[in-house]
C-alpha positions in Angstrom: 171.4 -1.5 160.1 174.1 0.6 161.5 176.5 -0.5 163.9 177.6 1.2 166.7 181.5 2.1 166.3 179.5 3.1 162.4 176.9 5.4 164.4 180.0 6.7 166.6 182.2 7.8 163.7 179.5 9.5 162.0 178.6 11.0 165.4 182.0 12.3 165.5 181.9 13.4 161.8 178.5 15.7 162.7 181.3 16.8 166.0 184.1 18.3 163.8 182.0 19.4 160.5 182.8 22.9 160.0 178.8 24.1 159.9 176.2 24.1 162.8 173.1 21.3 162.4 170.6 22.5 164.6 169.9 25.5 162.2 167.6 26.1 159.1 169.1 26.2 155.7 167.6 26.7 152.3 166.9 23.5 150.9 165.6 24.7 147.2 163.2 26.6 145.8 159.4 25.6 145.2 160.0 24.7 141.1 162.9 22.6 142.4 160.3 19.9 143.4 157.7 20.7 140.8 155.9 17.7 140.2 159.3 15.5 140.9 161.7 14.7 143.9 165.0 16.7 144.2 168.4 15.4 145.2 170.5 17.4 147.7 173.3 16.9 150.0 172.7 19.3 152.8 175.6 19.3 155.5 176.9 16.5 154.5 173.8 14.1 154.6 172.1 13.0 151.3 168.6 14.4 151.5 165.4 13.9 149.0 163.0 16.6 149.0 159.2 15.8 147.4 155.7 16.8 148.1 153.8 14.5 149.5 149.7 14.1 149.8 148.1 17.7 150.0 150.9 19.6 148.7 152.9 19.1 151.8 156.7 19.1 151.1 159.3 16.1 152.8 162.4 15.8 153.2 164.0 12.2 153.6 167.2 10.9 154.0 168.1 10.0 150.0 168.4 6.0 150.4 165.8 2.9 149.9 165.6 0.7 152.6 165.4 -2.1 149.6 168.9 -2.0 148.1 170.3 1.2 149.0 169.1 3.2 145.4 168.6 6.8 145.5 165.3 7.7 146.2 165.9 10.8 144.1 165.9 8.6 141.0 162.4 7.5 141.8 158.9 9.3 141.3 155.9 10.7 143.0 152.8 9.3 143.1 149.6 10.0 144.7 151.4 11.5 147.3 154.2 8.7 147.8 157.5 9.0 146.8 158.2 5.6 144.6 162.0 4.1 144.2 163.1 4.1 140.4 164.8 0.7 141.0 162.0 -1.6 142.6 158.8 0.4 142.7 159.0 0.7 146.5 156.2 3.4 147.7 158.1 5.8 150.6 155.6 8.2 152.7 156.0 11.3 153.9 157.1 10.3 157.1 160.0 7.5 156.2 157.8 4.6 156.0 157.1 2.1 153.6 153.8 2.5 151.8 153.9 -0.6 149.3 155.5 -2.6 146.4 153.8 -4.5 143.6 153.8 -8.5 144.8 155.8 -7.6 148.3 154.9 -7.7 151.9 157.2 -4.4 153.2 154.8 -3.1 155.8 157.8 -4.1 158.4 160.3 -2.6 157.3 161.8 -0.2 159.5 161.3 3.5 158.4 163.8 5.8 157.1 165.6 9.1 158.7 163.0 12.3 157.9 164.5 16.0 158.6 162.1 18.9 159.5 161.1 21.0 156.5 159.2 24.4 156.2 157.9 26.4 152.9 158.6 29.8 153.6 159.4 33.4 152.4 159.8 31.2 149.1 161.7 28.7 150.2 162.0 25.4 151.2 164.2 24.9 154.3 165.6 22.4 155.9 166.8 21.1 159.8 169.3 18.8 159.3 170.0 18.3 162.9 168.3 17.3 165.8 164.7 17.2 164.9 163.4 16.8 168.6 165.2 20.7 168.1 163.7 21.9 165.1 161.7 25.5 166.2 159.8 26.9 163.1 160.1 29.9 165.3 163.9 30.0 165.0 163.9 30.8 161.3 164.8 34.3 160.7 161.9 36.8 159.7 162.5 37.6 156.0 160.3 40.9 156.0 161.4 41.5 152.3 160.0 38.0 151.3 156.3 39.4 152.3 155.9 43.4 151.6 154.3 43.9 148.3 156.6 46.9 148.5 159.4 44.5 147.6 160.4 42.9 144.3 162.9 40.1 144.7 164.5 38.0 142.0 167.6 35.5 142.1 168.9 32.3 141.4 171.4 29.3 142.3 174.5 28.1 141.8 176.3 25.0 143.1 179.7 26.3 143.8 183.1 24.2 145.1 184.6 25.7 147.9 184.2 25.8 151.5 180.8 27.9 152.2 182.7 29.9 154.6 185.3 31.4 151.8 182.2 32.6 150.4 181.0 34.6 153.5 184.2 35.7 153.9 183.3 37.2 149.8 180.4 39.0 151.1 181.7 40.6 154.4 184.3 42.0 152.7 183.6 43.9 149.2 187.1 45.5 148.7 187.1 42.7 146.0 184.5 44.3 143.7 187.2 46.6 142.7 189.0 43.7 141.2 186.9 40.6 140.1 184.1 42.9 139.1 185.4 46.0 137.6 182.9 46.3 134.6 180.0 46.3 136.4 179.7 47.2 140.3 183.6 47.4 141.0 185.0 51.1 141.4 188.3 52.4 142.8 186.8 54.6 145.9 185.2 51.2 147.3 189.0 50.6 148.4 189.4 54.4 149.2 186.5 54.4 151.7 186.8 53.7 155.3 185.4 49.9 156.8 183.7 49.7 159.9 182.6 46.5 161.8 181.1 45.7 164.4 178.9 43.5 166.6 175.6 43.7 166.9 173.8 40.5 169.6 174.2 37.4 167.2 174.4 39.5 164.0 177.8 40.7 162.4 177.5 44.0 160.8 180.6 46.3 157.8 179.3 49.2 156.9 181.3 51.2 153.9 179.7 54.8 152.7 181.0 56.7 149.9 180.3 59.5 148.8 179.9 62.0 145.9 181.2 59.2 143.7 180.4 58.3 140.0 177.5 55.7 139.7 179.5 52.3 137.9 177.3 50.5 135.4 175.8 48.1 137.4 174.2 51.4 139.4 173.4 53.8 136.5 170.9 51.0 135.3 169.3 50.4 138.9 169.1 54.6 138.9 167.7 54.4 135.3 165.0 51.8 136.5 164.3 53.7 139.5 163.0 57.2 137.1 166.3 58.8 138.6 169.1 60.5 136.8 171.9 58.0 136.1 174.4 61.0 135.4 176.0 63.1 138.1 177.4 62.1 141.3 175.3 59.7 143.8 176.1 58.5 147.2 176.9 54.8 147.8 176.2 52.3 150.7 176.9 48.7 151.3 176.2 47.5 155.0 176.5 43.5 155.5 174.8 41.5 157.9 175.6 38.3 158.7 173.2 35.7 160.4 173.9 32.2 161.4 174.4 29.8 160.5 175.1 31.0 156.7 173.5 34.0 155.6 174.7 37.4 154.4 172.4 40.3 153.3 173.9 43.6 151.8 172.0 46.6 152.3 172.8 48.4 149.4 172.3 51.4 147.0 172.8 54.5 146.0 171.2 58.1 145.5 172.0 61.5 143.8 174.2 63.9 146.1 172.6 65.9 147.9 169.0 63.9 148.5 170.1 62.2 151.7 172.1 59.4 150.8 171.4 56.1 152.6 168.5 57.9 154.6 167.1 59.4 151.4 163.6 59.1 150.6 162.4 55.8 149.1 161.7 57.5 145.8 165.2 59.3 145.3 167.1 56.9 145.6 168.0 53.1 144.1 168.0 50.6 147.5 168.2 47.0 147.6 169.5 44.2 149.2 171.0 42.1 147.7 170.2 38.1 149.3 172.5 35.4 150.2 171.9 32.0 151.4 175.1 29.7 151.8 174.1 26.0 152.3 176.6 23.7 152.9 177.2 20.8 150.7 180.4 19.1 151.5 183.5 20.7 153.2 184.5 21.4 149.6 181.0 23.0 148.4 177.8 24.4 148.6 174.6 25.7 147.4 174.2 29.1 146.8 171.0 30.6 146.4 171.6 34.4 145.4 169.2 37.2 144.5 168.1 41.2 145.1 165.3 42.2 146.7 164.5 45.9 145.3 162.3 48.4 146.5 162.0 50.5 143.9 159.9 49.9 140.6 159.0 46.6 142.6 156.2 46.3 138.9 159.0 45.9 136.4 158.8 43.1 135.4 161.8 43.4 133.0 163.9 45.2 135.6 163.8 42.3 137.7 165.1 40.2 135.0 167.7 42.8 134.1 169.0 42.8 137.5 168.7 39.3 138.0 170.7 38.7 134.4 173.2 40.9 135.9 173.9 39.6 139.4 174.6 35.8 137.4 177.6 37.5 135.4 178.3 39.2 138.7 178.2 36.0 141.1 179.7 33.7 138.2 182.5 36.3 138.7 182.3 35.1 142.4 182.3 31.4 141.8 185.3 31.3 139.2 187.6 33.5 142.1 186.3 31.4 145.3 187.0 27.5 143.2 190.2 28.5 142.2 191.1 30.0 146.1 189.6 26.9 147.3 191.8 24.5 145.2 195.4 26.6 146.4 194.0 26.7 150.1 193.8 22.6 149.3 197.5 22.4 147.8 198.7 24.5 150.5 197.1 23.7 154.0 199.5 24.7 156.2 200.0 28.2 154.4 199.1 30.9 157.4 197.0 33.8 155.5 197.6 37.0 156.5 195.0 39.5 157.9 193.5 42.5 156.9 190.8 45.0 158.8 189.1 44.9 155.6 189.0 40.7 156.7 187.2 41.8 160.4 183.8 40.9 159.2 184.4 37.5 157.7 186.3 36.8 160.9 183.8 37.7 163.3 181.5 35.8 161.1 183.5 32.5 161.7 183.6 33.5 165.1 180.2 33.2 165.4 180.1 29.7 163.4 182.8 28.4 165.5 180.5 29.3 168.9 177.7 27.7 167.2 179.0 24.4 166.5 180.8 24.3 170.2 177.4 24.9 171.8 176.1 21.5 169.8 179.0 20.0 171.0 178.2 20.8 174.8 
């Protein structure tokens, strides 16, 4: 059992952590915890996701009451999860269920966070559960409208989840880091406005009359729309506490309305970000684009989603290696940019949210 100075200093750790807690994060995806538990530190605490009786997914805190194993090692059955170690039976809501030859009905029961299944997701509160609202969780309206087609993935990358919405509010850098695929010199050419909008931080870039780049010939191609010629390009991010980013994007040929253009003449999309922090040195990012164009193609879903990896692995290889000079040199002041306004309000926001906890 805890002490108190131990439940003060991890009181104080939950203080100073650079994320909000009394928010909902993606915790996984559904196949995550297909017939098995899943492992995940979430904000810093060590969290076992399983579902229990019914189909019902938990989340526990990752540690047997026994001897301290990782339940995440263990096993479900018949709705309980069961430690790999000792065979001790954990239900869905912390407490013991049974081990072969013990008496364990009195031990005490474990820490459980708030889960919901939504919008194909499994999310998580790892706050305050006295504070967990399912009403609080963002409506995903892409996630329901068989007018959408969605597709994405995960990766578990080492840095600070905040250098990586810094990444998104700011797509100068596809000129750069991905130059073979959706990079193209006007992005840097084109004027960046910010702004904010209630609790939602919002860069909007247009270009246009500009040459498609690869990446955007193909969506045009996959949309029955000419992939030669000059389009029109958008890219308007909006950030959403406590992690998420999500890029309207697209483009269409000149002269058929750009951004406003009618569904079918022109490629749009938004492209999905979910930034889940791990540690204050990594995170889980759950990528992906939701389309809404040829939402039945099958195979145009995968393209796109084989493409965004390259794209986002392009991402993760940048954002480690920033994260391990910003760690040699912590006292280095970085210099800012206006193209930097968006990630900074974005911060800003953060920064407010994790005061407000404080009180």
């Amino acid at each position: 059992m805890a002490t108190a100075p131990d439940l003060e200093e991890r009181s104080a750790a939950h203080t100073t952590a650079p994320w909000p807690r009394n928010a909902w994060y993606v915790a996984c995806t559904p196949d995550e915890i297909e017939g098995k538990p899943l492992g995940r530190k979430i904000c810093g605490e060590p969290m076992v996701f399983f579902r229990g009786r019914e189909g019902k997914v938990a989340a526990l805190e990752d540690f047997c009451p026994h001897r301290g194993a990782p339940l995440s090692l263990g096993f479900v059955r018949d709705g309980a999860l069961v430690c790999g170690y000792h065979g001790l039976a954990m239900g869905c809501h912390g407490k013991t269920e049974g081990m072969p030859g013990q008496r364990v009905g009195g031990f005490p029961p474990i820490r459980t966070f708030p889960v919901i299944e939504r919008y194909g997701f499994i999310w998580v509160w790892p706050g305050d559960a006295d504070a967990a609202d399912p009403a609080k969780l963002r409506h995903l309206a892409w996630a329901e409208d068989e007018g959408w087609a969605y597709g994405g993935g995960l990766y578990h990358i080492q840095c600070d989840y905040r250098l990586m919405i810094d990444n998104l509010m700011d797509l100068t850098h596809e000129t750069y880091v991905h130059s073979t695929s959706i990079g193209q010199k006007e992005i840097d050419e084109a004027p960046v406005k910010t702004r904010l909008v209630g609790d939602e931080v919002v860069t909007i870039r247009f270009m246009d009359a500009i040459d498609p780049p690869p990446f955007w010939a193909m969506a045009l191609r996959g949309a029955g729309l000419p992939d030669s010629g000059p389009v029109d390009r958008w890219q308007l991010c909006h950030f959403h506490l406590p992690s998420s980013v999500e890029i309207e994007v697209g483009v269409a040929p000149v002269g058929e309305g750009g951004y406003e253009a009618p569904l079918d003449r022109k490629a749009y999309s938004v492209v999905v970000d979910f930034m889940t922090p791990e540690t204050e040195g990594s995170h889980w990012y759950f990528w992906g684009m939701a389309r809404r164009f040829a939402v039945d193609d099958a195979e145009l879903t995968t393209t796109i989603r084989d493409g965004q990896g390259k794209i986002f692995a392009e991402d993760m290889e940048m954002l480690e290696r920033q994260q391990k000079n910003l760690d040699l040199y912590p006292d280095r002041r970085l210099l800012l940019l206006n193209i930097d306004a968006g990630g900074v309000r974005s911060r800003r926001l953060i920064e407010q949210a994790i005061a407000a906890e404080a009180g």
